[in-house]
C-alpha positions as CSV (number, residue, x, y, z in Angstrom):
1,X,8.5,1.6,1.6
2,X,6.1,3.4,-1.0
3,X,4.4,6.5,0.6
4,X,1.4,5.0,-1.2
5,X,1.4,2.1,1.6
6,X,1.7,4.7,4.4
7,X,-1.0,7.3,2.8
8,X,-3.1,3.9,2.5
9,X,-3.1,3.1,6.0
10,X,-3.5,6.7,7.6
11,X,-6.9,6.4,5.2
12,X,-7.5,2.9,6.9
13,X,-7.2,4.1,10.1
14,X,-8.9,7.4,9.5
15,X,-12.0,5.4,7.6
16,X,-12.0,2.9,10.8
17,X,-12.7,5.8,13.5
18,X,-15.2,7.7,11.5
19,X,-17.1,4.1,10.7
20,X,-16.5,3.4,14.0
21,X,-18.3,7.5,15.3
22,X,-21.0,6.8,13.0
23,X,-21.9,3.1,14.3
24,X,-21.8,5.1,17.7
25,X,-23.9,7.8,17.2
26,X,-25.7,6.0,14.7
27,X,-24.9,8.5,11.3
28,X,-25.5,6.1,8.8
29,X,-23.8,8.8,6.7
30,X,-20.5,8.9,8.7
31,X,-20.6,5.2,8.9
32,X,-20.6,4.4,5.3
33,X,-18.2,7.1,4.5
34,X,-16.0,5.4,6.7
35,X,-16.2,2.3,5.3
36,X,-15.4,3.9,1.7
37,X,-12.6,5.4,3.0
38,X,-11.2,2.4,4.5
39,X,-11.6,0.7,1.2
40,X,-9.6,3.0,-0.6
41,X,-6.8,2.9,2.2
42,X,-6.7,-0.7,1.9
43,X,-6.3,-0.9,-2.7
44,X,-4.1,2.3,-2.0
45,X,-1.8,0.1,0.0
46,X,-1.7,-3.1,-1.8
47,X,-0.9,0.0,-4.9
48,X,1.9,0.2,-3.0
49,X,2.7,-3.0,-1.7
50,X,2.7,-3.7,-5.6
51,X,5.0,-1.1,-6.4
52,X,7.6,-2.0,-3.6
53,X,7.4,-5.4,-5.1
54,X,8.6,-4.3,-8.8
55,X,11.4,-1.9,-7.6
56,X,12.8,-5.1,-5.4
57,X,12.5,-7.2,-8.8
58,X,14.0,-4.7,-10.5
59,X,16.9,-4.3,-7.9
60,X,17.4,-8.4,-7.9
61,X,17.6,-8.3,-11.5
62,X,20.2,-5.8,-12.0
63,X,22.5,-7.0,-9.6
């Protein structure tokens, strides 16, 4: 697994509980900050969902 895909979803998760803080204490700035973040977890991951995908090609054609 790419460390891309893990650093993606800690920022996920982190962006989900600060949107979530701000919806809750109604910080509009938290809230959207946390949405942003969770954005970027989520094209961070698929980065390395993507990269994953071309080392396995790589590997099948190789062998």
């Amino acid at each position: 697994m790419d460390s891309d895909r893990i650093k993606g979803s800690a920022h996920q998760v982190k962006g989900a509980i600060k949107e979530a803080v701000g919806k809750a204490t109604g910080d509009v700035k938290t809230e959207a900050e946390g949405r942003a973040e969770k954005a970027a977890g989520k094209i961070q991951n698929a980065v390395g969902s993507a990269k994953d995908a071309a080392r396995e090609a790589v590997r099948k054609l190789e062998k």
